[in-house]
Each structure stands twice: as C-alpha cells, then as structure tokens.
LUMZA-278763 format. One record per residue (C-alpha): x, y, z; residue in three letters. Coordinates in Angstrom, 3 decimals. Example, Ala and Ser with C-alpha at 12.3 -4.5 7.8 and 13.67 -1.06 7.14 Angstrom:
BEGIN
<site <12.300; -4.500; 7.800>; Ala>;
<site <13.670; -1.060; 7.140>; Ser>;
***
This chain:
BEGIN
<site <-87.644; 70.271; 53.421>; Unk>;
<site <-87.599; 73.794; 52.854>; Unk>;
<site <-84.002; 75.512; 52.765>; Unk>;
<site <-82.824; 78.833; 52.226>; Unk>;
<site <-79.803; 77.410; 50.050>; Unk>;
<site <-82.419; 75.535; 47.489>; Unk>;
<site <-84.596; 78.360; 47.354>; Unk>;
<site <-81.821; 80.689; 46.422>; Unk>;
<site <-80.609; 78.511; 44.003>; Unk>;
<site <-84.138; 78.040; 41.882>; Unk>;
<site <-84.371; 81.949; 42.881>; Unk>;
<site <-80.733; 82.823; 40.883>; Unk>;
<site <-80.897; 80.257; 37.615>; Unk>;
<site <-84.739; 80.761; 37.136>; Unk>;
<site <-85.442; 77.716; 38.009>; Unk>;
<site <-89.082; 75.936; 39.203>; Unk>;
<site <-87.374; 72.732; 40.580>; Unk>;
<site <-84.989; 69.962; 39.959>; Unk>;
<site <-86.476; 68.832; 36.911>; Unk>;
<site <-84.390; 71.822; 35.711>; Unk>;
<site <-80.759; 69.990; 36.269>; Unk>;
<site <-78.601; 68.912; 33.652>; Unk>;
<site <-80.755; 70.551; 30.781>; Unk>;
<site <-78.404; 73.433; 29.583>; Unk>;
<site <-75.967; 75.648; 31.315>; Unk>;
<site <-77.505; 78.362; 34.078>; Unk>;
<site <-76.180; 81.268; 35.488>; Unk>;
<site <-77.441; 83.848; 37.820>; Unk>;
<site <-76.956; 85.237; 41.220>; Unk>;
<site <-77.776; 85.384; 45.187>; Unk>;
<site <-80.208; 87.565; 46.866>; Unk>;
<site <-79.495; 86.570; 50.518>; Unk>;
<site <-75.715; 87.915; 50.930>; Unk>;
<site <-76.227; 86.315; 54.337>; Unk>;
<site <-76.557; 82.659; 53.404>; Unk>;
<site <-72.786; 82.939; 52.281>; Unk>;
<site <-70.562; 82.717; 54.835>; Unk>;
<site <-73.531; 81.037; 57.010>; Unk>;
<site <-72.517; 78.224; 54.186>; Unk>;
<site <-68.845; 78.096; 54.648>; Unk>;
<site <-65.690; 80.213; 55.114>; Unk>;
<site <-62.086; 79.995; 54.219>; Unk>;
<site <-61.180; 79.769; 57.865>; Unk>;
<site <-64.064; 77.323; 58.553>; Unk>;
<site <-62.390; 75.404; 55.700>; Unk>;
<site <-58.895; 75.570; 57.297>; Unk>;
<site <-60.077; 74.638; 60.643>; Unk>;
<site <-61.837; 71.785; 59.151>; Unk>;
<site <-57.908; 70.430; 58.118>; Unk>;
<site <-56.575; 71.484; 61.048>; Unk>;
<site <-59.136; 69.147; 63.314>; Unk>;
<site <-59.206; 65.727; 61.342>; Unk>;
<site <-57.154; 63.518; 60.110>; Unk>;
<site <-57.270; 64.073; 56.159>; Unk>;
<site <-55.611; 61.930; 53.417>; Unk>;
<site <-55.396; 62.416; 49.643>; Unk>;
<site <-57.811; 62.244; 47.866>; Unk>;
<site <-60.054; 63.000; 50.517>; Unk>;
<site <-57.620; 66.601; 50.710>; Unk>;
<site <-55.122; 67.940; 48.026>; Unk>;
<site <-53.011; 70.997; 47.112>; Unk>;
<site <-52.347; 72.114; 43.865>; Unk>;
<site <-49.501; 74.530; 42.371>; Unk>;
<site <-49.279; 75.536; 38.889>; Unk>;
<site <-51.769; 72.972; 37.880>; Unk>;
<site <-49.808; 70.548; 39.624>; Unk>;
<site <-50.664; 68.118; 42.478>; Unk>;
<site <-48.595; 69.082; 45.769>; Unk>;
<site <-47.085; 65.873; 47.054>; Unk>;
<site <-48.907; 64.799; 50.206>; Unk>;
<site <-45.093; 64.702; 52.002>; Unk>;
<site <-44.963; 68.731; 51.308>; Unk>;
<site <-47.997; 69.248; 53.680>; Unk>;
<site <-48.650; 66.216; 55.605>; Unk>;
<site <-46.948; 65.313; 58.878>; Unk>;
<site <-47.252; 62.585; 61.609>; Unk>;
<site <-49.170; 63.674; 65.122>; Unk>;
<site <-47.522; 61.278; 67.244>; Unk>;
<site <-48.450; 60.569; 70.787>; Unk>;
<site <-46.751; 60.257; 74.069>; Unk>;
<site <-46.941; 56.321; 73.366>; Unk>;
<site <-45.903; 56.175; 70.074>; Unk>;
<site <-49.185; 56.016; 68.089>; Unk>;
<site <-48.910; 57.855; 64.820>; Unk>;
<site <-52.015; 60.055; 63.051>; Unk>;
<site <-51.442; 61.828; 59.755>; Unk>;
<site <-52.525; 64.963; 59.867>; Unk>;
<site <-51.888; 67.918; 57.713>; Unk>;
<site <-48.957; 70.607; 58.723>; Unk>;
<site <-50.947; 74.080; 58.528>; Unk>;
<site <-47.584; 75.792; 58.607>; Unk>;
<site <-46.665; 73.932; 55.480>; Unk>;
<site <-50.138; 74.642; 54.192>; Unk>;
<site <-50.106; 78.099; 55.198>; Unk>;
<site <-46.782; 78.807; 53.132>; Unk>;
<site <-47.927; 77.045; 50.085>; Unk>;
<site <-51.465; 79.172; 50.534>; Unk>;
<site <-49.575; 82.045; 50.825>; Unk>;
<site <-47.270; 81.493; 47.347>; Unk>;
<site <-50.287; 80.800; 45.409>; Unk>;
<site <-52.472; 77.441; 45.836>; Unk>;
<site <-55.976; 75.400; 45.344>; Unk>;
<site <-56.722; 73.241; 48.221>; Unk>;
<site <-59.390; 71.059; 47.812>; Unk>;
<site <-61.732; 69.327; 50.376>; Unk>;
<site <-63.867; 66.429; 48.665>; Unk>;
<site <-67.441; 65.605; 50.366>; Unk>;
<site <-67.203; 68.331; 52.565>; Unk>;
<site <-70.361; 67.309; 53.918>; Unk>;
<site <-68.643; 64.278; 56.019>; Unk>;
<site <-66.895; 66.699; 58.143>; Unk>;
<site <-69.127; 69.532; 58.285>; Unk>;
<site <-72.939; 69.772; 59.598>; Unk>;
<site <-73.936; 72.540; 57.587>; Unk>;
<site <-72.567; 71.209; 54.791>; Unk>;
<site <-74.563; 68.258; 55.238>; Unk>;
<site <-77.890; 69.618; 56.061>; Unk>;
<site <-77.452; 70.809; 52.610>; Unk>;
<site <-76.692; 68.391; 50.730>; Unk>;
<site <-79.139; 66.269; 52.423>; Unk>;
<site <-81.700; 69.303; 51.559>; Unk>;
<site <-80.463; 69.121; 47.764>; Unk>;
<site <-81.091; 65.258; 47.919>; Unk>;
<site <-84.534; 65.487; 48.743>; Unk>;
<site <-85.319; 68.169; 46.395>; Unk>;
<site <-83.717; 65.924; 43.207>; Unk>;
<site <-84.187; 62.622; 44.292>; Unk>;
<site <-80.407; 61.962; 43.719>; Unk>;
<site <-77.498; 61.332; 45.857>; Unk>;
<site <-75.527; 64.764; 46.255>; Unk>;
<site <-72.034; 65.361; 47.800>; Unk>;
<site <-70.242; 68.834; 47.924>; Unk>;
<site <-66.518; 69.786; 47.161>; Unk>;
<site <-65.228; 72.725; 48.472>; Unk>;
<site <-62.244; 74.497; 46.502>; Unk>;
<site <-59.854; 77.542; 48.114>; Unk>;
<site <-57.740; 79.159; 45.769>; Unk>;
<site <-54.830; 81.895; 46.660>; Unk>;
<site <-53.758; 84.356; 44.780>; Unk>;
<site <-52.457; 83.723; 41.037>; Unk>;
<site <-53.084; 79.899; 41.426>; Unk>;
<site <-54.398; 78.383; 38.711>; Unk>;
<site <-57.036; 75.317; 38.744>; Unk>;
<site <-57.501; 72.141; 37.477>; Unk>;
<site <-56.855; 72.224; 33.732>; Unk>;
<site <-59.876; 71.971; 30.854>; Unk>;
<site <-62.167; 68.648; 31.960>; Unk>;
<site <-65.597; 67.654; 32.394>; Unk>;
<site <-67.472; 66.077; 35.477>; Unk>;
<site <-69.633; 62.549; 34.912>; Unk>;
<site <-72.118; 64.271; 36.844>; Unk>;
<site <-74.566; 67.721; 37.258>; Unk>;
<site <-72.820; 70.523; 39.263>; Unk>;
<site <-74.086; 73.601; 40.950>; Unk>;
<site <-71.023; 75.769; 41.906>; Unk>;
<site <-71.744; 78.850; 44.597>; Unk>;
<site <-69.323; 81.362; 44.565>; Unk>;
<site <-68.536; 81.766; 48.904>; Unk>;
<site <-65.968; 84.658; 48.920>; Unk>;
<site <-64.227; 87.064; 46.468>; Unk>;
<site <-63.687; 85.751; 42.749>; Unk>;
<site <-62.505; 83.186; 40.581>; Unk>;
<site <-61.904; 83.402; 36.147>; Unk>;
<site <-64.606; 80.479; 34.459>; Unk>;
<site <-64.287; 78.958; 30.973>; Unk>;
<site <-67.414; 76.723; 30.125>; Unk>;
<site <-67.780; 75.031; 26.692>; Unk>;
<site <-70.358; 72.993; 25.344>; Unk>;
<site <-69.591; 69.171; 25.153>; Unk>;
<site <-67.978; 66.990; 23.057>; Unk>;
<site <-69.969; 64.050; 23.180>; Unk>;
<site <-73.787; 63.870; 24.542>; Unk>;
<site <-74.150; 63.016; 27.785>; Unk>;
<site <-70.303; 61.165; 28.534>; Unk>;
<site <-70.602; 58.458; 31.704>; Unk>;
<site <-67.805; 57.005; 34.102>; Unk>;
<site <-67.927; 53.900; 32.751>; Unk>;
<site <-68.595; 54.574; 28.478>; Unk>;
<site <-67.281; 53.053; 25.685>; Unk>;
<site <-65.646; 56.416; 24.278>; Unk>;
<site <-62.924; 58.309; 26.262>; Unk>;
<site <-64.066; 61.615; 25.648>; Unk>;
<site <-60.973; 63.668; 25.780>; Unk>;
<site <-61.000; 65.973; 23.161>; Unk>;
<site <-62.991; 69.449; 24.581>; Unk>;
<site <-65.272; 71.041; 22.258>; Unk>;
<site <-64.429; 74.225; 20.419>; Unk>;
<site <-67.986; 75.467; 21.529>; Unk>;
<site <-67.338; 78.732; 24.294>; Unk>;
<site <-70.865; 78.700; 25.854>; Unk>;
<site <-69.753; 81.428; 28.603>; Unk>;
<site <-66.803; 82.868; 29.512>; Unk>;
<site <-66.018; 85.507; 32.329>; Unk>;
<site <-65.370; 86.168; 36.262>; Unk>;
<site <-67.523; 84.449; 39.016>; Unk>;
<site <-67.454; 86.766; 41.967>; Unk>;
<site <-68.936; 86.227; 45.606>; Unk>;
<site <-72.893; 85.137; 45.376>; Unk>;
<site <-73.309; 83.893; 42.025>; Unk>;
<site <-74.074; 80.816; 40.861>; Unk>;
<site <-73.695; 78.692; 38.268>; Unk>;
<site <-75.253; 74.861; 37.067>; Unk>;
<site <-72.596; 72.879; 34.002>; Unk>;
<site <-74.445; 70.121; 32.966>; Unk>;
<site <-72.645; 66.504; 33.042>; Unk>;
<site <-70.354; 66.397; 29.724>; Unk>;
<site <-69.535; 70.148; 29.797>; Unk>;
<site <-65.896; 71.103; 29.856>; Unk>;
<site <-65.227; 73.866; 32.192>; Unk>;
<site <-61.912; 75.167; 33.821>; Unk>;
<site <-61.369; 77.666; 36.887>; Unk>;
<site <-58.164; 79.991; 37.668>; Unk>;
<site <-57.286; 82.693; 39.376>; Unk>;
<site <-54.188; 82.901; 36.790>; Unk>;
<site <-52.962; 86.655; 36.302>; Unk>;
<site <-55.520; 87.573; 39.263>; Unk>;
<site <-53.136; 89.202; 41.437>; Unk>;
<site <-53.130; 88.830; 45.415>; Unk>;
<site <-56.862; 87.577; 46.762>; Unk>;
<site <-58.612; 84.284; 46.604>; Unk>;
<site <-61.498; 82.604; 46.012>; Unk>;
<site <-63.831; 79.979; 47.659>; Unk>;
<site <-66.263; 78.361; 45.570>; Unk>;
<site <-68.523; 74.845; 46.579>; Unk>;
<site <-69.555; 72.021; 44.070>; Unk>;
<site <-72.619; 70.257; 44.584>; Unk>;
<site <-71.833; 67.155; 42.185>; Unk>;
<site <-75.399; 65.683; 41.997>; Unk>;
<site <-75.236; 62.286; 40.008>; Unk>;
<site <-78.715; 61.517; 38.369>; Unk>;
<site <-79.843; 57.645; 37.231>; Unk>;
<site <-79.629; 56.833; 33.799>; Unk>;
<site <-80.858; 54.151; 31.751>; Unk>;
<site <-77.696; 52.237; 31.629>; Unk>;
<site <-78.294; 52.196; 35.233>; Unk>;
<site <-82.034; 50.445; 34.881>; Unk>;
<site <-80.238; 47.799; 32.952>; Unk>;
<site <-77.566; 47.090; 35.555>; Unk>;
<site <-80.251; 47.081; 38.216>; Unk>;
<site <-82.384; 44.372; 35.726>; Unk>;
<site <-79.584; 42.642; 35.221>; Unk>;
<site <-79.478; 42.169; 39.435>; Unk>;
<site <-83.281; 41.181; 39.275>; Unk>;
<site <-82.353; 38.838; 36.393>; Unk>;
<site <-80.324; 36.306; 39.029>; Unk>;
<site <-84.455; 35.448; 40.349>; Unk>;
<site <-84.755; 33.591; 37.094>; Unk>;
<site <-83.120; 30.178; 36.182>; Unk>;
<site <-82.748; 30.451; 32.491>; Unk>;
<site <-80.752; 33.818; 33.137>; Unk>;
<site <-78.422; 31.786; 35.843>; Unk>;
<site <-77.378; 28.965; 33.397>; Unk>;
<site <-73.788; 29.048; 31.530>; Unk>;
<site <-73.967; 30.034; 28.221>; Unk>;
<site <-72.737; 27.084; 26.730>; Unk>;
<site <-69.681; 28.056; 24.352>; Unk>;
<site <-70.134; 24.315; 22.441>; Unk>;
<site <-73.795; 24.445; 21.923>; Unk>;
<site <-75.918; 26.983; 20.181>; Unk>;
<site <-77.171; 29.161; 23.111>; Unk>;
<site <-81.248; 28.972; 23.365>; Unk>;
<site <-81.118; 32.967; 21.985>; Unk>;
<site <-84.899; 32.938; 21.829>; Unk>;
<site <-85.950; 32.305; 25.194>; Unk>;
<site <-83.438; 34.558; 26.728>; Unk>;
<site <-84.512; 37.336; 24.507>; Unk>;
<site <-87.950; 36.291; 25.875>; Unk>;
<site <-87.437; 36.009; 29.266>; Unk>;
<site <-85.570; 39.577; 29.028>; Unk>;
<site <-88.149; 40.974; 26.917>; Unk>;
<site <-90.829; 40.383; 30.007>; Unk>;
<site <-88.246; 41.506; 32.857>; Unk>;
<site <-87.625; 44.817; 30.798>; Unk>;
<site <-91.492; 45.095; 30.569>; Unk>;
<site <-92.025; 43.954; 34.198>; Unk>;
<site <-89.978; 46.288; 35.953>; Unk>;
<site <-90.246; 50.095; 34.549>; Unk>;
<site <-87.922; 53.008; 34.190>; Unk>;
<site <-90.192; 54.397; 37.091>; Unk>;
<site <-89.786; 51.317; 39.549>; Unk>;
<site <-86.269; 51.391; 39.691>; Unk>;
<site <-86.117; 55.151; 40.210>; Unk>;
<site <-88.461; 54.363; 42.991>; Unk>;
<site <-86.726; 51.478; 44.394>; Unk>;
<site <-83.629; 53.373; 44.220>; Unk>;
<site <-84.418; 55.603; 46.937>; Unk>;
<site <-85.359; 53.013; 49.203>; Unk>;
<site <-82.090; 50.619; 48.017>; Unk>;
<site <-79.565; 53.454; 49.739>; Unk>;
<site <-78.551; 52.743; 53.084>; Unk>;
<site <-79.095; 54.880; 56.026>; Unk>;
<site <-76.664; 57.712; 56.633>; Unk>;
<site <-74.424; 57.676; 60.091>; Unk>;
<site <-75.637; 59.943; 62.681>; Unk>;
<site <-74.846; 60.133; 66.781>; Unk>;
<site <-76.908; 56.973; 68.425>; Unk>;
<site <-79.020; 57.278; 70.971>; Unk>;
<site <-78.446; 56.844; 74.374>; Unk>;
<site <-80.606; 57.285; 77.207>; Unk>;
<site <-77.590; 57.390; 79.725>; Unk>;
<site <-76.714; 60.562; 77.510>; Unk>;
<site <-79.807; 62.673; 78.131>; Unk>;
<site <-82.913; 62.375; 77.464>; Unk>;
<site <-84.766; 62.773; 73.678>; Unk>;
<site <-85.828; 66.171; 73.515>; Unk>;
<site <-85.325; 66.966; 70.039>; Unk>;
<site <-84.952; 65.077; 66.694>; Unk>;
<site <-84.432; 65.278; 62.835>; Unk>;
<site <-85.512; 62.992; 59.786>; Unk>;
<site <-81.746; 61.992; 58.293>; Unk>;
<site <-83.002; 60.237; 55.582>; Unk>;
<site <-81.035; 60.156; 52.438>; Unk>;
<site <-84.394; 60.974; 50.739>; Unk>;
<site <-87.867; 61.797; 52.303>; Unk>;
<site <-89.581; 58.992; 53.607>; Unk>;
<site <-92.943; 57.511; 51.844>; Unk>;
<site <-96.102; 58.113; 54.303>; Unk>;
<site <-98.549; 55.467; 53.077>; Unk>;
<site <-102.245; 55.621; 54.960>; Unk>;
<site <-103.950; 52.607; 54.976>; Unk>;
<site <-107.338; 53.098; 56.759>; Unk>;
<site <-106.510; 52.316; 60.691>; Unk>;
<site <-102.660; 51.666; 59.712>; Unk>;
<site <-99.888; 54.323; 58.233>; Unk>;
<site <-96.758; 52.773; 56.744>; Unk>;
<site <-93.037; 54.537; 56.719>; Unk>;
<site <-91.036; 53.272; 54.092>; Unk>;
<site <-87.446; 54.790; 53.985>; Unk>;
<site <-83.839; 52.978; 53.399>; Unk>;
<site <-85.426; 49.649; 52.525>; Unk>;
<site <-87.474; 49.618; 55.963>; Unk>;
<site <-91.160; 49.526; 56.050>; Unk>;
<site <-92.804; 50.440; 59.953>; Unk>;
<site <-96.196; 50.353; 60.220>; Unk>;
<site <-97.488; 52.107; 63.194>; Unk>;
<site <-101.879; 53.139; 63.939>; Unk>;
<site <-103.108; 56.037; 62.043>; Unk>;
<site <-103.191; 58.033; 64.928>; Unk>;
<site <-99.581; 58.404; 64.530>; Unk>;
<site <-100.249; 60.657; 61.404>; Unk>;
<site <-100.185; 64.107; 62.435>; Unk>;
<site <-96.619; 63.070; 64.776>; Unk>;
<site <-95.109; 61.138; 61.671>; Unk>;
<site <-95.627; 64.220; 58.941>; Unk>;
<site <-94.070; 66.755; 61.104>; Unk>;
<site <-91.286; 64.137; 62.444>; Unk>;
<site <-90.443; 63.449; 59.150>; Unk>;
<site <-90.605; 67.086; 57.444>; Unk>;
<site <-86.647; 67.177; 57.478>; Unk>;
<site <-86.780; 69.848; 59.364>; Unk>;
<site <-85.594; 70.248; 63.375>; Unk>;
<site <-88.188; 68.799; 65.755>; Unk>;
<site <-88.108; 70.140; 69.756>; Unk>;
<site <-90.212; 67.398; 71.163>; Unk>;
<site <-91.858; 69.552; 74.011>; Unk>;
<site <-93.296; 72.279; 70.887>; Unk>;
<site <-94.552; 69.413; 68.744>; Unk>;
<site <-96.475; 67.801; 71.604>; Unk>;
<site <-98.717; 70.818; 71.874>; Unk>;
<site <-99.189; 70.973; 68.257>; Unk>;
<site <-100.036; 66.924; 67.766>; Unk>;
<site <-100.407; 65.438; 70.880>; Unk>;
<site <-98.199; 63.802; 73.386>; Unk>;
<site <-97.706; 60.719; 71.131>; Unk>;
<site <-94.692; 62.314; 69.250>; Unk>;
<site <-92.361; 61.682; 72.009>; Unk>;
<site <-93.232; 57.867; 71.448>; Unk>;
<site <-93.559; 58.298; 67.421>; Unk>;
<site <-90.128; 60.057; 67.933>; Unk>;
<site <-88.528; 57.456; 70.250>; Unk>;
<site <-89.448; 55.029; 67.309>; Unk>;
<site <-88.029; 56.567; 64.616>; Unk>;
<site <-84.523; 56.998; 66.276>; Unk>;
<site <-84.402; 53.496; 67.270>; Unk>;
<site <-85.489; 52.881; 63.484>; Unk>;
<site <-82.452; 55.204; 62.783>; Unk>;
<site <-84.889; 57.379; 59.963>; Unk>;
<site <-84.343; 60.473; 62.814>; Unk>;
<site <-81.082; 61.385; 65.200>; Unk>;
<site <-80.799; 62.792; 67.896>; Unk>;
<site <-80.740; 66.696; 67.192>; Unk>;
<site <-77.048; 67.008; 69.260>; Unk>;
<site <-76.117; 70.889; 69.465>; Unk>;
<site <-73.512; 70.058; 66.308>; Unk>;
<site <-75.827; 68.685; 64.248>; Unk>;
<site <-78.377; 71.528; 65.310>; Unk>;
<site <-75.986; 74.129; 63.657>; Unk>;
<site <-76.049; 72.972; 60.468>; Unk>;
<site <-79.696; 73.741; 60.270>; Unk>;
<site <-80.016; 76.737; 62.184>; Unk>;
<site <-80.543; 80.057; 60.155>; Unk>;
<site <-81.218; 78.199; 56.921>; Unk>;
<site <-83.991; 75.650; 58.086>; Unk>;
<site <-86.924; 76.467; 60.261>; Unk>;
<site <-87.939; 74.103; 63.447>; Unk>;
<site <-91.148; 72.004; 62.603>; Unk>;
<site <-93.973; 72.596; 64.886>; Unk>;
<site <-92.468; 76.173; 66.827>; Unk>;
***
C-alpha cells in the first residue's frame, strides 16, 4: 500500500524500508507540509474527547509531571432515564489546557479513520502490529519524566514545538517481560534539542528519551507515536512452546520424585526448534492475528459500490495453475484463476470504486469483491472510513 505518510517518513530519516527500524536513532524532517494537519489537529484531537466515551488509560492529563485525577476532568452524561456515560468535562479540560497540561490519547487509531489507515499502512510496510499515541501539550507543561518504551517509535512532530532529550540505553535491547528491571538511564546524550512542526524522529526500543515544553512559554505542541512492536526470539520460543502441547512427552508431569527423562526432552525439543524456523513463525504470525473490526455489510444498507482490503497485514496471493489461494488472518479462500487480476487490485490496500475496477478487470470484481467482504479481508468503503484514506492514498483502478 503506498502512503504519503510512509513515504515521507523513509524520505526524512534516509531510510530504504522497514528493515531500517530499531537499528540506531534517526532524525530528519518533512517535505509535504500538507500531510500534517491532513494527519491530525489539536482540535481534531479535542473533538475526538468530546464525542466518545474515554476512560483512563485509554485518556489522561498530566500537570507538573503528575497524573490529573480522572475526577478533575471526568463527569457523568446522564440521560433523561437515568443511564449514566462517563465522559470527559471539556470545560474542566479546557481550564487545565489552558494552565499548562499533556493530554494523552492512547491508540488513537480506534477512534480515528485516518489514524488508522495509517497505522494499518505502517503495518504492512513492517510486518508488525503498530498502534499510534497522540500527545497535546500546553504551554510550560512538562512530560512524562526520563523512561524508555519496550518497543520501536516513530514520533511526527503535528504542530508548533516540543524540547527532546534522547540517550543511548542502558541495557541492550530491554523487553516487557525481562529478567532485569532496567531503571537506571544511561549517561550516554545521543541528541538533544527542540522538535518543531514536520520533523521526525525514530528511538529505538531501550532508548531513554523525555519530552517538555518546561520553560517554553505560552504555545503547545502536538506530536504522534507510532509504537511499532517487532517479534523477537523470546517470542519464537513462547510460540514453540504452544506447538510443543502436539507432542506427548512435552504434556507429561515432570515427575518431582523420579529423575526426569532429561534426554529425550532435550531431544524432542532439539527437533521442534529445528522443525519450525525463526522464519515460520514470523510467517505464521501474520496469519495468527485476528481480523480487525470494520462496518458489516448489509445489503438493506445500500448496495457494494466500493471496498478496501482491512487486513492487519497484506494478504498472501498464491497461484496454483487453474486455482489462486488468499491466505490472510488464518483464512485460506481459494477461488479460479480468473479471479487474479480482481483479487491483486482488491487487495492492494488501497480504496476500490467497484464501477472503475470493472472496466479495468472485468465485471467479476463485483463478485470477487462481494466475497471478500463476506470473508471480512475488505469493508465496506463507508464515507468515514473513506476519509482516512483520501489525500494520502490513491484509489486502485481510477
């Protein structure tokens, strides 16, 4: 899937693709001033808190480097019947925004189209699963203090400017789950300095990194994260350890009175380490995840004129002389080869108008198309969903 955000990304670090992420600390800047506030605004932000129903940790405030209790901002909607919705108090928002404050919006791209076309535009360039923060910061407000993330981020400066401390890490690449805490930061200042509106920046997992707009004066900032959490081999192991249930000597109790039979279960792990690679579970993976949500389709609704592949990652096209096999989200369809031409630009990632791709391949992709929703690897391309593409990813077949 081609989008402007990726290509201004690899564009800003230098970059030739994802095989770039997580080696060393990157730093560069936009050329498409555009593609900023197409991304996301403060008052897109706000509006996004106005219209759902938020709760911590999903949403929090911070003062002084302190968490805002939820009770300072958060207030009941309560209908004529009684029923009760939290939902946040912009007044009470707007006067702690207006003191000095960081409000943070985890996995932005839940709530926001855009913001998911792009993650789901990052996912299929890296392979991993990608989710984006978004982080609004008020006038002398200062972040979260000195940490590092478990995972790779790539932060895009939206609006005005923010102060950035990045040091090397303290231990090589730290996990979630390790057997070292990892909280003393290294001494090591890899890059210090002011990230103002278009630049961008990629801190590697294990990097310790702070933000502030400390001694900044009036103004704010906007900034998005794109955490994108890559396998490692810790994870093969867990996901051996899964396939190790198929085998009986691997199910029995390890007997704590008798000497445990240590040879063959270093045998039978030895040949389910060498039957099962590095490479198939990093295959396997992307067909393991489930399928994302998206609007169902209903016929009483409209018809299907357009569609989109909403794939976490891009399906597998397998040609097998008169057959072609999709395999996506642990499904496998095999439909005649015919189908081809329909099924590559149906599953580009890119918006599909039904009518325009029927001149290009052939009246089939309405039916190709019809089977795809129903298989739930497209959606329905409703006029929301639509926006998030439009501008920063081209229509297939138009």
């Amino acid at each position: 899937m081609e989008h402007r955000l990726i290509n201004a990304i690899e564009t800003a670090l230098g970059w030739s693709g994802a095989e770039e992420l997580g080696k060393g600390f990157a730093r560069g800047g936009l050329d498409d001033p555009a593609l900023l506030s197409r991304l996301l605004t403060p008052n897109r932000l706000l509006d996004i808190a106005m219209r759902r129903s938020l709760n911590r940790p999903q949403f929090r405030c911070f003062q002084k480097g302190v968490e805002v209790h939820p009770a300072v901002y958060y207030t009941d909607s309560v209908s004529p019947r009684g029923q009760s919705i939290p939902v946040v108090n912009m007044r009470s928002l707007g006067n702690l925004l207006g003191e000095g404050a960081t409000l943070i919006l985890d996995q932005a791209n839940v709530f926001d189209p855009t913001m998911e076309v792009a993650c789901r535009a990052l996912q299929w360039w890296s392979h991993e699963r990608v989710q984006v923060n978004a982080y609004l910061t008020t006038n002398d407000a200062a972040g979260f203090p000195l940490h590092w993330d478990d995972h790779d981020v790539v932060i895009v400066q939206l609006a005005d400017e923010k102060e950035w401390e990045v040091r090397g890490a303290s231990r090589k690449v730290p996990m979630y789950r390790d057997s070292d805490p990892n909280t003393i930061p290294s001494d090591e200042i890899i890059w210090s300095g002011v990230m103002r509106t278009g630049d961008v920046m990629h801190i590697p997992r294990g990097h310790w990194h702070q933000a502030t707009r400390t001694g900044s004066g009036s103004g704010k900032s906007l900034h998005v994260t794109f955490g994108i959490t890559k396998r490692t081999g810790a994870s093969w192991l867990a996901w051996l350890a899964d396939w190790s249930r198929e085998h009986e000597i691997f199910r029995h109790d390890l007997d704590r009175w008798h000497v445990p039979d240590s040879a063959a279960l270093t045998e039978a792990a030895t040949a389910l380490l060498g039957a099962r690679s590095p490479a198939d579970y990093l295959a396997a993976y992307e067909q393991e995840v489930t399928l994302p949500r998206h609007v169902p389709f209903l016929d009483i609704l409209g018809p299907l004129d357009a569609v989109v592949c909403t794939t976490h990652f891009p399906p597998r096209i397998r040609e097998s002389g008169e057959t072609v096999d999709v395999l996506a989200s642990g499904k496998r369809l095999t439909l005649a080869a015919k189908a081809l031409p329909a099924l590559r630009l149906l599953l580009s990632g890119r918006p599909v108008v039904l009518e325009q791709a029927a001149a290009v391949v052939g009246a089939e992709v309405v039916e190709v198309a019809d089977i795809l929703v129903k298989e739930e690897l497209c959606a329905v391309l409703t006029p929301e969903l639509s926006s998030g593409y439009t501008g920063l990813v081209t229509n297939a077949g138009s």
